[in-house]
C-alpha positions in Angstrom: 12.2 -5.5 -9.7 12.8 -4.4 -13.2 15.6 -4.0 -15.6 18.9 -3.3 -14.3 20.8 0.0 -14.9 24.7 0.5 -15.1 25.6 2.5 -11.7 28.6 3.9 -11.3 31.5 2.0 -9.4 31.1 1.3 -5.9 31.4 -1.4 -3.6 28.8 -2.5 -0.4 29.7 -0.6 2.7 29.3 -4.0 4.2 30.7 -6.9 2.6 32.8 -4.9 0.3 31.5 -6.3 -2.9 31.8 -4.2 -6.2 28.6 -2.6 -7.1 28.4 -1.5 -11.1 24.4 -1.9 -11.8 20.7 -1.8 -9.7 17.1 -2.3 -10.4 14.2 -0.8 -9.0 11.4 -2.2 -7.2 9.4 0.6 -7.6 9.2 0.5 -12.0 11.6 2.0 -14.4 13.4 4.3 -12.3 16.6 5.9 -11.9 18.3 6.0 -8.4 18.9 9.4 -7.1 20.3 11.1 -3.9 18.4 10.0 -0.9 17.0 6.5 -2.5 17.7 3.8 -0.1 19.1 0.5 -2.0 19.6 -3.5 -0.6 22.9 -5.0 -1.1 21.7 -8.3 -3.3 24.6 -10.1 -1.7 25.1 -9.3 1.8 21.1 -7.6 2.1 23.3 -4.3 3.6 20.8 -1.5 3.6 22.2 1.9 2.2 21.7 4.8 1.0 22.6 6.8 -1.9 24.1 10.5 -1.3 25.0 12.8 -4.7 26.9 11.1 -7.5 25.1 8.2 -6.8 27.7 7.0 -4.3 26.5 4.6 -1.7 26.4 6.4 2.5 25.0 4.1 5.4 21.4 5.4 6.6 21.0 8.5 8.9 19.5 7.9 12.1 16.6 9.6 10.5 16.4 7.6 7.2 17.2 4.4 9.6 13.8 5.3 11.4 12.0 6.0 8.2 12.8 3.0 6.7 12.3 0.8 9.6 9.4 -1.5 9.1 9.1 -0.3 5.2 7.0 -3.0 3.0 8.9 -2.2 0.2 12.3 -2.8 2.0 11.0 -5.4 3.7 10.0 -7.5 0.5 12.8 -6.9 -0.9 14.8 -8.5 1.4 12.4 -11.4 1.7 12.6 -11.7 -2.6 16.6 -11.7 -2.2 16.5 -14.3 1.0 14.9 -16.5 -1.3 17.4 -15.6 -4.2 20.1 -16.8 -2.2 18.3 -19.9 -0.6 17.9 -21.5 -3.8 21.1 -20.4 -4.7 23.0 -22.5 -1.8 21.0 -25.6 -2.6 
């Protein structure tokens, strides 16, 4: 991941924690409609729609997604994250 960005206000769809920043895994770049994010706290998967406002995936985006390395190790860097966190 690299640097974080201010986002604008939002909170997960799923654990309901407020949301103000992100970092890409993919370089230096800025989220925009369509890009699918990881809640770092509860690992929700979601997407975000215009405005940058978070949505919860399509069944299409759900299916393209599915299985995705980049997702994937994602959610295996912030597992780890919030292993060592709890010990």
């Amino acid at each position: 991941m690299r640097e974080t960005q201010l986002s604008p206000d939002t909170v997960c769809l799923a654990c309901g924690t407020r949301i103000d920043a992100c970092s890409s895994a993919l370089g230096d770049q800025v989220p925009k409609s369509g890009d699918v994010t990881v809640c770092i706290y509860c690992g929700h998967v979601m997407v975000f729609r215009d405005g940058l406002k978070l949505d919860e995936l399509s069944a299409d985006e759900a299916r393209r997604v599915a299985g995705d390395r980049k997702i994937l190790a994602v959610q295996r860097a912030r597992g780890e994250v919030m292993r060592r966190k709890a010990q």
